[in-house]
Structures are given as C-alpha cells and as structure tokens.
C-alpha positions in Angstrom: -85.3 28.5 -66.0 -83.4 27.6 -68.9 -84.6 30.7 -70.9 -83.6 33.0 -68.3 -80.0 31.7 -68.2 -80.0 32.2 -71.8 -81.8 36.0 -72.3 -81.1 37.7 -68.2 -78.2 35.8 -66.9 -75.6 34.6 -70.2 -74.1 32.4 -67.8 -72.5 29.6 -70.2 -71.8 27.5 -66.7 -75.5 27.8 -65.8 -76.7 27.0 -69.9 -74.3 23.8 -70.0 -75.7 22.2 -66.5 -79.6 23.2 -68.2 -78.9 21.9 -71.2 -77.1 18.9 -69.3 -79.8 18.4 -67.5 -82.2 18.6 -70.5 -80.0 15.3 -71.8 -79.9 13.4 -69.2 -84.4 13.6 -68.7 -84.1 12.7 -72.2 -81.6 9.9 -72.2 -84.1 8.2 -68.6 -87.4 9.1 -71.4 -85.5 7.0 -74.1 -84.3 4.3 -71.7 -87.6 3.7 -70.3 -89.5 4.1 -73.6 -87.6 1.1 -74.2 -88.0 -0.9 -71.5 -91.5 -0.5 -72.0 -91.5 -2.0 -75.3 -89.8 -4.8 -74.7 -91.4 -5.3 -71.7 -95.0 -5.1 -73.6 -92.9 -7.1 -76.6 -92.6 -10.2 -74.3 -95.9 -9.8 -72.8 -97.7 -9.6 -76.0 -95.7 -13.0 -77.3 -96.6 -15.2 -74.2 -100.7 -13.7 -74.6 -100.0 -14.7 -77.9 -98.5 -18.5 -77.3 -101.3 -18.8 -74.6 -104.1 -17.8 -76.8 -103.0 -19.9 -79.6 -102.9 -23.4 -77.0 -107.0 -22.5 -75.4 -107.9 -22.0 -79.6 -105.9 -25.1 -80.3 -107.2 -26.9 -77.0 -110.5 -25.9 -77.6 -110.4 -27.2 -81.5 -109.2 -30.4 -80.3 -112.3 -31.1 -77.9 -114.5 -30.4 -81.0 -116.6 -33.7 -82.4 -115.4 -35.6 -85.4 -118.4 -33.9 -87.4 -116.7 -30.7 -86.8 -113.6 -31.8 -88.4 -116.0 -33.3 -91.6 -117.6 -29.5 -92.2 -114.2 -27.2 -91.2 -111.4 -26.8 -93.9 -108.4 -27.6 -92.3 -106.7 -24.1 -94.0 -109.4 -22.2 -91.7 -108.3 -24.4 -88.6 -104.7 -23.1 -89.3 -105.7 -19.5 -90.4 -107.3 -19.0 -87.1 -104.5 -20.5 -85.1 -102.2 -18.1 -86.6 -103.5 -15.2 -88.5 -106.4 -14.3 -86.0 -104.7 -15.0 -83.2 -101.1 -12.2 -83.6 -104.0 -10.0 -84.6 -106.1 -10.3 -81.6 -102.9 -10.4 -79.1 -101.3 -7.4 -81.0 -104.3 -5.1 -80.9 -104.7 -6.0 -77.0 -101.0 -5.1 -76.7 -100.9 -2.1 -78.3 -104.1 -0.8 -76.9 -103.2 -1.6 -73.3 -99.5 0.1 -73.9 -100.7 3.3 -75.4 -103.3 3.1 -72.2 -100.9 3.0 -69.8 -98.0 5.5 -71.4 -100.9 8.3 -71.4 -102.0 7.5 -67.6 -98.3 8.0 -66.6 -97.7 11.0 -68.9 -101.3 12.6 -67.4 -99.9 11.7 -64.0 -96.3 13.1 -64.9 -97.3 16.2 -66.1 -100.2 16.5 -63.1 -97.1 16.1 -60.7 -95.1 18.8 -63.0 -98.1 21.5 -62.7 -98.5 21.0 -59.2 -94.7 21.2 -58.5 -93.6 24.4 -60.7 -97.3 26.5 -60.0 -100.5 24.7 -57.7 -102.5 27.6 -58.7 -102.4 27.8 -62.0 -103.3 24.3 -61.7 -105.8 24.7 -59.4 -107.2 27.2 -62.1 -106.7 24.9 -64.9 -108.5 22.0 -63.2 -111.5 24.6 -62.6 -111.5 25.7 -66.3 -111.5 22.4 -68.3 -115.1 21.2 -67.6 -116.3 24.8 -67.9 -114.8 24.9 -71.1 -115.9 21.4 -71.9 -119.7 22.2 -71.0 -119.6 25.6 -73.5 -118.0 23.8 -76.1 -121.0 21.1 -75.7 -123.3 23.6 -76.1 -122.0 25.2 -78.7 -121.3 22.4 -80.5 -125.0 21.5 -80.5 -125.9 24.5 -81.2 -124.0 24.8 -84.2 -125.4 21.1 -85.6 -128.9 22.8 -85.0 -128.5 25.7 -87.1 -126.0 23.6 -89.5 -128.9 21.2 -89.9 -131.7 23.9 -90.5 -129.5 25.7 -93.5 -129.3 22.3 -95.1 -133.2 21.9 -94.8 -133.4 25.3 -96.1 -131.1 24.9 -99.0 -133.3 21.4 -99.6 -136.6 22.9 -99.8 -135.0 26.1 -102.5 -133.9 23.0 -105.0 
C-alpha cells in the first residue's frame, strides 16, 4: 500500500498518513517491547529471591556434619552466584519463548488477513520443503562421507 502511494499515486496526503501509520505500529512495538522486559525484569528478581530462600532453607535443614565437610565460601557461592545464573537463564529462555509464539501468531494473523491463499499455499509448502531438504540433506552426508573414505583409503 505504501509503495503504491509512493510509485502510482504521489499523493503526499496519502504518503504522510502511511508513513504516520508506520510510526505509530512502531512506537505500540517499542512500548510493548518494554513492558515486556520489565515485566520479565520483575518476574525474574522474585524467581530469583524465592530460589535463593528454598537453597537457603534447604541448607539450613542440613546435619551439623554437613556444615563440618562444606566450605562456607561454597555455601555463599551457591546462594548467589548459581542461583542469578539459574533464574536468569530461565528468564531469558522463557521471554524469547514467548516473543516468537506471539510474533508466529502476529504474523499468522497478518498472512491470513492481507492474502488466505497464499497462506494456505505457504502452509502446504513448508513440510514439503522440509521433507526434500531432509532427504537431501542425508543424502549429501552419504556421499560427503564416502569421498572422505575415499580420499582415506588414497593416503
């Protein structure tokens, strides 16, 4: 749409509301991007604070000979070191997770809306693409391996 306000119509009226438009999807994209980090910010600091009291808890219900053969450095290491690593992998993981499913599901809701048929043609393509590319794949390892064996057995 917006290239054919540009190249057929040179309407400036119909370029500015595009390119309007065009900044105002992008200002929501940036607002939201950031509500989802501080939103996943907050939630990775309380996983965090609650992981750290069960390690702590569970240290404290330990027997005195526990206390004898642990250093108390490695106590404390694993209170803090292991623990914002644990809590900020999970984080991460589970944030990049979820901004593909609702990208995937954005851009499923995109192709249906502008053209069903060419997504209808797309969805039928991708696993037939995906099965050649399989076999292909496989069949290139095969014949990768055998010039390796050949070039092997000539030294």
């Amino acid at each position: 749409e917006v290239i054919d306000d540009i190249v057929i119509e040179k309407n400036e009226d119909l370029i500015r509301g595009s390119l309007t438009r065009l900044a105002v999807v992008s200002l929501a994209s940036a607002v939201a991007s950031g509500i989802r980090g501080t939103c996943f910010l907050i939630i990775m600091v309380k996983m965090n604070v609650r992981l750290r009291d069960k390690v702590y808890s569970a240290i404290l219900c330990q027997e005195m000979d526990f206390f004898d053969a642990t250093k108390t450095g490695d106590l404390s290491s694993r209170l803090s070191a292991d623990c914002n690593k644990m809590s900020d992998q999970i984080g991460l993981n589970i944030n990049v997770f979820l901004r593909s499913v609702v990208q995937a599901i954005g851009l499923l809701c995109f192709m249906v809306y502008s053209q069903w048929q060419l997504t209808v043609v797309t969805f039928l393509s991708v696993p037939l693409v995906t099965v050649v590319s399989r076999v292909y794949g496989s069949y290139y390892r095969t014949i990768a391996e055998s010039v390796q064996d050949q070039q092997a057995a000539c030294n």
